[in-house]
N, C-alpha and C positions, 0 to 999 in steps of 0.2 A: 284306315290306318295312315300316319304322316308318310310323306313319301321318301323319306330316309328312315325312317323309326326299325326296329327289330333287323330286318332281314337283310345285313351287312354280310354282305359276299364278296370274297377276293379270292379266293383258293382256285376256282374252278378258271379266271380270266388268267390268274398267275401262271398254271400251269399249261396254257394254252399259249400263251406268250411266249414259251420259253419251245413246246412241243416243234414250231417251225426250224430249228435252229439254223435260225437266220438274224442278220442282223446284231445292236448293241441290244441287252437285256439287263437295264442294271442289278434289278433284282438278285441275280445270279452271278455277277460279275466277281471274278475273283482272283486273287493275284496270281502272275503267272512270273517263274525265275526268269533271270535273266543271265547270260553270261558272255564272255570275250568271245567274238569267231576265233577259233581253234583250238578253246581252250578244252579239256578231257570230257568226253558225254557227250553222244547222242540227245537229239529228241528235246534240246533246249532251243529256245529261243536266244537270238546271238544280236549282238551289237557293240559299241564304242561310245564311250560319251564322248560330245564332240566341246566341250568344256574341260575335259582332262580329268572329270568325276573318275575316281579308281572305285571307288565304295558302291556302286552301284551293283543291286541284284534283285529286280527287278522291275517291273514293264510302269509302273507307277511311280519310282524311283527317276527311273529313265525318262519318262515323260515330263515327268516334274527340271527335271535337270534343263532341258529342251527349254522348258519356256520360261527358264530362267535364265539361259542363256543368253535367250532374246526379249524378255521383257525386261528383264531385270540387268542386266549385264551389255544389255543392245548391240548383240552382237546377228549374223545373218545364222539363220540354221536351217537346212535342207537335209530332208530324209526322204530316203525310196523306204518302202514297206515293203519286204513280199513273204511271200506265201501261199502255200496250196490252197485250193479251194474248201471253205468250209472251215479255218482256220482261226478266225476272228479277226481277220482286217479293215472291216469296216466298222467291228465293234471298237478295234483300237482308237481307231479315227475317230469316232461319236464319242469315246472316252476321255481323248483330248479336247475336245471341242468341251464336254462336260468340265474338265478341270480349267478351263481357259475361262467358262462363264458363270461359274462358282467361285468367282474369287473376284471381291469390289473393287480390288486395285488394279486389276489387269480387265473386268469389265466394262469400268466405266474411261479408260483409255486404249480402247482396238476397235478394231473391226474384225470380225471372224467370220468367216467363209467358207462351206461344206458342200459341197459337190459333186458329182459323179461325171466323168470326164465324158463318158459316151453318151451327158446328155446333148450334148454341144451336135451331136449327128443326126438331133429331133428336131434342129434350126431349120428354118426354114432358107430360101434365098440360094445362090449361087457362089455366095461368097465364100473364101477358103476357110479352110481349120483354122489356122491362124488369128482372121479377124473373131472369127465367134469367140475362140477362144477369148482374147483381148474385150471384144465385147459385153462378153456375159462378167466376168470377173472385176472389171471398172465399172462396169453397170450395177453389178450389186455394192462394190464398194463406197460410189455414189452414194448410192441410195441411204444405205449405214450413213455415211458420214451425214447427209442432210437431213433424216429423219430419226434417227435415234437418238430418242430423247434422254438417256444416261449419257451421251457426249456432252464435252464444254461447249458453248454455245460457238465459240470462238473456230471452232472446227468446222462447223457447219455455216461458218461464213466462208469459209477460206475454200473452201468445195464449192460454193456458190459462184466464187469470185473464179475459180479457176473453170469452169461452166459457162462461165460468159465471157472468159475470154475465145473459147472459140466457135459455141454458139452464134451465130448472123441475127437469130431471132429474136428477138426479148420473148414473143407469144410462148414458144419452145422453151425458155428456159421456165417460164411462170409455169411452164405445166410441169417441171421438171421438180419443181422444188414445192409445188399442192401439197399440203399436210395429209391430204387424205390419200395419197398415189401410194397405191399396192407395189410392193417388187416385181413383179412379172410385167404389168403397163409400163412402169418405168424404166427395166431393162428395154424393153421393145421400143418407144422412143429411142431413148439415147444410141440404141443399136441402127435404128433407122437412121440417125443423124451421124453418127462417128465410120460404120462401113465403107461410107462413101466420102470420107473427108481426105483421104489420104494423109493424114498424119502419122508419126510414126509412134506406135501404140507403145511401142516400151521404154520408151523417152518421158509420152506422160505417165503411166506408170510409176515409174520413179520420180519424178517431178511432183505428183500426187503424193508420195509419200513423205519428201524431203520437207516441202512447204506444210504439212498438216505436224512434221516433226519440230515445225521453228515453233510452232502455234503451242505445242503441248508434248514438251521434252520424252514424255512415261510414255508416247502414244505407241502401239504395236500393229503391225498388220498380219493377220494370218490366214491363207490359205489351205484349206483339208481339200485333195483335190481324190477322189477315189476310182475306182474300176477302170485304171489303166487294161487292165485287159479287152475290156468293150471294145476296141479299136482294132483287137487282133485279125482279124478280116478287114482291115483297110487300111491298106499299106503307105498311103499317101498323108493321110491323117497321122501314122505312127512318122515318117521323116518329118514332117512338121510337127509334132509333137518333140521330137528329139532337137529342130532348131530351135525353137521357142526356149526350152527348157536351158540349153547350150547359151543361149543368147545371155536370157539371165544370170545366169550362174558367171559367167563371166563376168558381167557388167557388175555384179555385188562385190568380185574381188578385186577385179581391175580398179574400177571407177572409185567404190566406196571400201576398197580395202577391207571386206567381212565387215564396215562399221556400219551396220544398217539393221534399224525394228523390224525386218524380214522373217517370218517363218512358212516356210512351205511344209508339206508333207503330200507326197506322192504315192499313191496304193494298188499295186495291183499282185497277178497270180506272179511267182518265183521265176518262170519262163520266161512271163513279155517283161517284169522287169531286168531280165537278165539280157534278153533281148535288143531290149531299148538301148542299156548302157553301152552294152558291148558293140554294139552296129555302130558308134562316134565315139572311136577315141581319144578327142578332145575331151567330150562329157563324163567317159569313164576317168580321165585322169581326174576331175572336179569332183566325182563323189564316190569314190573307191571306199572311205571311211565313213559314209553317212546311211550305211543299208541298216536296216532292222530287220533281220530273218524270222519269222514267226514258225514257231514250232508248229507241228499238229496236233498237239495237248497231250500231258502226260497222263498216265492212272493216277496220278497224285492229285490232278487238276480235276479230271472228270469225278474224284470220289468226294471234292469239294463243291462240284455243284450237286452234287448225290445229296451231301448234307444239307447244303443251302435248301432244295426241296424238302426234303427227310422232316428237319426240324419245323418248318411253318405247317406241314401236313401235322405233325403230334400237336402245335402246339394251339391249332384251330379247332382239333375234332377231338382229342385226348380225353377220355370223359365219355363219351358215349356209347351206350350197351353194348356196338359191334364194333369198337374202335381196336379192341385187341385183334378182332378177326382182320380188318383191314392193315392194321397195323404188321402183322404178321407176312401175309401175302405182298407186303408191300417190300418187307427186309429182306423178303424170298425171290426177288423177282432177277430171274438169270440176266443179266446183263450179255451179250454178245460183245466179242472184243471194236472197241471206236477206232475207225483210223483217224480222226480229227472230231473238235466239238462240235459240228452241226451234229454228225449222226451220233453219239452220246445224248445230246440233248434229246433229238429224234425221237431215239429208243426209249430211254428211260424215262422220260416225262411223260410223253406218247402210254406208255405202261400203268406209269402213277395217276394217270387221268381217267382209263378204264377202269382200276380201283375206285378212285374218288366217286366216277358215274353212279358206279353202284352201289356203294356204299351211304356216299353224302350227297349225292345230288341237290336234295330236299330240304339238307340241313343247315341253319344257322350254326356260323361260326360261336363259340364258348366263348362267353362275354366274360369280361374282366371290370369287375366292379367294386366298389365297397372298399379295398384298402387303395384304388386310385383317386377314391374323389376326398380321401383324406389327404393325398400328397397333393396333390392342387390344392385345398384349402392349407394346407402348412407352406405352401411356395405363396399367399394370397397373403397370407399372415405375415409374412418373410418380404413383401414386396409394396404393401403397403404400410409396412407396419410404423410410421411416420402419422397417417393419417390416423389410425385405430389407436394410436396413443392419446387419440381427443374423445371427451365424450361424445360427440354430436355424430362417429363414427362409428357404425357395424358391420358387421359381417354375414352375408345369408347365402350358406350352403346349402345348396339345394342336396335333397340325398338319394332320389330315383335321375332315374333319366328327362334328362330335360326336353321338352320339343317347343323349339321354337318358330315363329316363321319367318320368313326370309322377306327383307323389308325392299325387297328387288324384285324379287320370284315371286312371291307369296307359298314358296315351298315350303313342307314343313322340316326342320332339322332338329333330331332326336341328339341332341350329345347326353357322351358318357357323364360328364362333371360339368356342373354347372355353378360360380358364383357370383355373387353380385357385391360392391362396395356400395355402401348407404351414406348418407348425410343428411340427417333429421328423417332417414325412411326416405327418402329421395335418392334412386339410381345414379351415381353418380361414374361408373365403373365396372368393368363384367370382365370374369375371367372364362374360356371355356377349354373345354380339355377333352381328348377320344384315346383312349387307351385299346391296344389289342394285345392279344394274348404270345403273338412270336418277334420272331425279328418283322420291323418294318419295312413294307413295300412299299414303294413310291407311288402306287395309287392312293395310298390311305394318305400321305400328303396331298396328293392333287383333291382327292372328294373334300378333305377337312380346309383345303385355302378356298375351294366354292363357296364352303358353308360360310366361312365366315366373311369373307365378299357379300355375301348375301346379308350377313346377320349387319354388316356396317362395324367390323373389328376397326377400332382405332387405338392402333398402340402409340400413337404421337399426336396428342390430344394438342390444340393449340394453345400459345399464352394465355389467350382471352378466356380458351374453358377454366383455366384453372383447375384444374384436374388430372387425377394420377390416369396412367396409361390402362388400356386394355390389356387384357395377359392373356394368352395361349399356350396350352402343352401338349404334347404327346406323348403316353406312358406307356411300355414295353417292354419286354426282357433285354432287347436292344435293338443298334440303327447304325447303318454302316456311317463309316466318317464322311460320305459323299452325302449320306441322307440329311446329315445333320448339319451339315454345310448350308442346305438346299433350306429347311426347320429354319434357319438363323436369317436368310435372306427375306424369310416373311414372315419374320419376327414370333416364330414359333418355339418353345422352349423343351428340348428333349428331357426327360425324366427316366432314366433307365429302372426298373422296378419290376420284381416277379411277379409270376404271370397270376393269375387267380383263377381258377375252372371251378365254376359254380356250382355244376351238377357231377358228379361221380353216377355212370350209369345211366347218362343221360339216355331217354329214349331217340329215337328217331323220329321225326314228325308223323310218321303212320301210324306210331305206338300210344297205348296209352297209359303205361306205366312209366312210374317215375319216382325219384328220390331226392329229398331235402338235404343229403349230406354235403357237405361243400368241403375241397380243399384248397388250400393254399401251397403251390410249389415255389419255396424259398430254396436261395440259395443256400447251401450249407456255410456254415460261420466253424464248422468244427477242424479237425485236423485234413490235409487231402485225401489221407488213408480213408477216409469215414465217406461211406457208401450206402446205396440203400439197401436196409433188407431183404429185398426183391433180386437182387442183381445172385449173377451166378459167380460163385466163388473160384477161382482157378486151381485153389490152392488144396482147397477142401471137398469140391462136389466131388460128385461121382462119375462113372463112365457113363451115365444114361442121362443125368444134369447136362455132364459138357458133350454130348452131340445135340443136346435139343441148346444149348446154349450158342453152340458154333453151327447151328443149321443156318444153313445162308452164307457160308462163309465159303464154300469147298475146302474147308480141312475133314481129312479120308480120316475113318476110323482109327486105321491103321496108326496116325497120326496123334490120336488121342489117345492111345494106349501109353505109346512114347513119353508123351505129356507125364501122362499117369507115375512112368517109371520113373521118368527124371526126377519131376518135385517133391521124390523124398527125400533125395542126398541134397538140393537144393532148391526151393520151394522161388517160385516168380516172384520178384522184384515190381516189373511193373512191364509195361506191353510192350518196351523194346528188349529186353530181356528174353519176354517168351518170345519173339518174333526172332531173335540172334540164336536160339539155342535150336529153336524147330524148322529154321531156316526157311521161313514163309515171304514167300513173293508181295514185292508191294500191293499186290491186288487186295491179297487176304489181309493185309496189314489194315490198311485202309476201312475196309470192312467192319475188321476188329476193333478200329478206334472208335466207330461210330458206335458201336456194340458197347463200347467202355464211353462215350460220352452221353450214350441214353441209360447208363446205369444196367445195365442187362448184364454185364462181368463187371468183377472186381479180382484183387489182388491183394485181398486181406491176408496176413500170415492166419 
């Protein structure tokens, strides 16, 4: 069998990613509110734009403001993070980092820099917090500046040139600037050499940035500096952390007046950065306005990653003989109250996974076929259609699964859609396409940019070929705006499209029964009222319909009789209506939405 062909698994790796709840997980990543420190409510996340944004309400909003502040606007911006453990501060931080290096115009002018502050106490040597600090931070920004091949060339001289002014070596600086020197050798050099220079590090620092800003006006430097708390047992490390930090901050308003490509971001638990500020009054007066307090997630937030699981579990397995049983136990599964999102993720996916064991283990995900490799060939049609207006031009849609081999690997690669453009019968062009059946996960990007690495994708065919581009898609029910970001960067073309599930009653690989029926779930085109047959009516069932309807929900009997009573003098509206009249806690709200967005209730009169 090719060794991508048939058995495309991601359910089982997805939901294991997420089971640690630790760390960023795009997959699941979801918006979280934002609002004023002091303003009404509990349990939000707080902050200030430090641009004078009033519109801001929420953590992607806020973020985005941030680095417009400073890339765009060139101004300095320093934020503390905090937050309880288990909260999502490291995931905020990889989150910016993500939005910093998904964007070509802020890409290809920074440097960006993600770190964990307590790695700085695995250095080796006798030298203070201070220099490692200084060291490791110029050391990687080096590094950036002379080997990162998306900089203007012009950068990477001007880092060369300021390397040898105080280099003694020429041998030292040749090895500095090796096209083939990893980050870690090339910190440790330059660490060996600057430790011991006695210069004073945050002079060139800034001097590094000022001279690489005459070079390339747009250039930015940002710093993700994380787990301030790591330090909380070394008290020595924390007052030099607090002069370092003090130094700078001064130096950006004093010296350059806030006018400086400067972004920091500092992260640790709510204590040590509460800790930090308050121990130098100096420091607390400089960034009294720059905190982001991260909540510990609301029920609103955990029933949105509920979803985000929920929907890729139907929309891989949905179709298969024991899908209702899994399916069932899955909407049934008691959630215990989260004090923050590690342990939500913990519990709930942790649960969704023991399901999956048993149920799918074995099982291929529901391929999505047949109405995708006509939308690749109408996008083939739509994109060469310059060429195909000549006779010497065709088109050859291929209509099963293609497998190709990889002209690198020699692997073999099964794509969903496969076409080719002709010229006298001569290849001149290939489009390939991988369709899944849910929302996209960023591994189905990462295996499909191998494939085509492999296969020799060339969307920018040169002068001389003469020749129209390669084309690539991905087809879906949909794909967050950060996926699609990511799709465009390697020149990948999203195609949003319902899902197709092949088989209704699909067996289980143990089984060996099976059926030819095939559906299609389309979006409805009809009015919003209009709902599936299938779903439980609110309006019209019965007392023995709405407790098996609202099983899973904890709405008490007692609760549904009420229901019962009311919607005769006034019959539901729609799910805020019954949520305001029977005065159900967001828990159950939340519940009930997903119960109304997988069609299981309606609100038909």
């Amino acid at each position: 069998m090719p060794e991508n062909a048939g058995k495309k698994r991601y359910i089982r790796k997805f939901l294991q990613q997420i089971k640690p709840g630790d760390g960023y997980v795009e997959n699941i990543w979801v918006e979280r509110d934002v609002r004023l420190p002091g303003k009404e409510g509990e349990g939000y996340t707080t902050a200030e734009s430090l641009s004078g944004n009033s519109s801001i309400s929420n953590i992607t909003e806020l973020l985005r403001d941030d680095l417009k502040h400073t890339f765009d606007d060139r101004f300095f911006t320093f934020r503390f993070v905090a937050a309880l453990v288990g909260s999502g501060k490291t995931s905020l931080l990889t989150y910016l980092h993500e939005l910093t290096t998904t964007q070509s115009n802020y890409e290809k002018h920074s440097v960006v820099i993600q770190f964990p502050l307590d790695d700085l106490l695995l250095f080796g040597g006798s030298h203070s917090f201070s220099i490692k600090f200084y060291c490791y931070i110029l050391g990687d920004t080096f590094w950036q500046l002379i080997h990162n091949q998306k900089l203007l060339p012009e950068v990477k001289k001007v880092a060369q040139d300021i390397l040898q002014e105080y280099l003694d070596e020429q041998q030292l600086l040749d090895q500095l600037i090796r096209a083939d020197l990893k980050p870690n050798p090339f910190r440790k050099k330059f660490s060996n050499f600057f430790a011991t220079s006695g210069i004073n590090f945050a002079e060139l620092f800034f001097d590094v940035i000022s001279e690489v800003k005459k070079l390339d006006s747009r250039f930015t430097f940002v710093y993700l500096i994380d787990q301030l708390d790591g330090l909380e047992k070394f008290p020595q490390e924390i007052e030099e952390t607090r002069v370092i930090f003090r130094a700078l901050l001064k130096q950006t308003t004093q010296k350059f007046k806030a006018s400086i490509p400067l972004l920091i971001y500092l992260v640790g638990t709510s204590d040590n950065v509460r800790s930090l500020i308050k121990g130098d009054p100096v420091l607390n007066s400089l960034v009294k306005e720059s905190a982001i307090n991260l909540s510990s997630g609301s029920n609103k937030e955990f029933m949105m990653i509920k979803q985000e699981i929920d929907d890729r579990i139907k929309g891989a397995y949905k179709g298969y003989k024991n899908f209702n049983n899994a399916w069932e136990e899955i909407q049934n599964i008691s959630l215990k109250p989260a004090q923050n999102f590690r342990e939500f993720c913990q519990d709930y996916s942790g649960k969704v996974l023991e399901i999956h064991e048993r149920y799918f283990s074995e099982a291929e995900e529901q391929k999505f076929e047949g109405d995708a490799r006509e939308l690749v060939k109408a996008e083939c049609q739509k994109r060469w259609e310059k060429y195909l207006k000549q006779k010497a031009y065709t088109l050859l849609a291929v209509e099963t699964t293609k497998v190709i081999p990889g002209k690198k690997t020699g692997k073999n690669h099964a794509l969903d859609c496969y076409v080719e453009l002709l010229h006298n019968n001569r290849r001149i062009a290939r489009a390939f396409g991988e369709a899944k059946n849910y929302k996209l996960i960023v591994e189905h990007l990462d295996d499909f940019s191998l494939w085509l690495d492999d296969l020799e994708f060339n969307p920018y065919p040169s002068a001389s070929e003469n020749a129209p581009p390669d084309l690539a898609f991905m087809i879906a029910p949909s794909c967050s705006e950060r996926l699609k970001r990511k799709l465009e960067l390697q020149n990948i073309e999203f195609i949003q499209a319902d899902k197709v599930i092949d088989k209704i009653s699909t067996p289980l690989p143990s089984s060996t029964t099976s059926t030819l029926d095939k559906i299609i779930e389309t979006k409805s085109t009809s009015s919003p009222d209009s709902t599936s047959s299938t779903a439980v009516n609110i309006n019209t069932a019965n007392e023995t319909e709405l407790i098996t309807a609202f099983k899973g929900t904890g709405v008490k009997k007692k609760t549904i009789q009420k229901l019962l009573n009311n919607r005769k003098s006034h019959p539901y509206k729609d799910l805020n209506h019954l949520v305001s009249d029977l005065k159900f806690s967001d828990n159950v709200k939340a519940k009930l939405q997903i119960k109304l967005d997988n069609e299981e209730i309606s609100f038909s009169d």
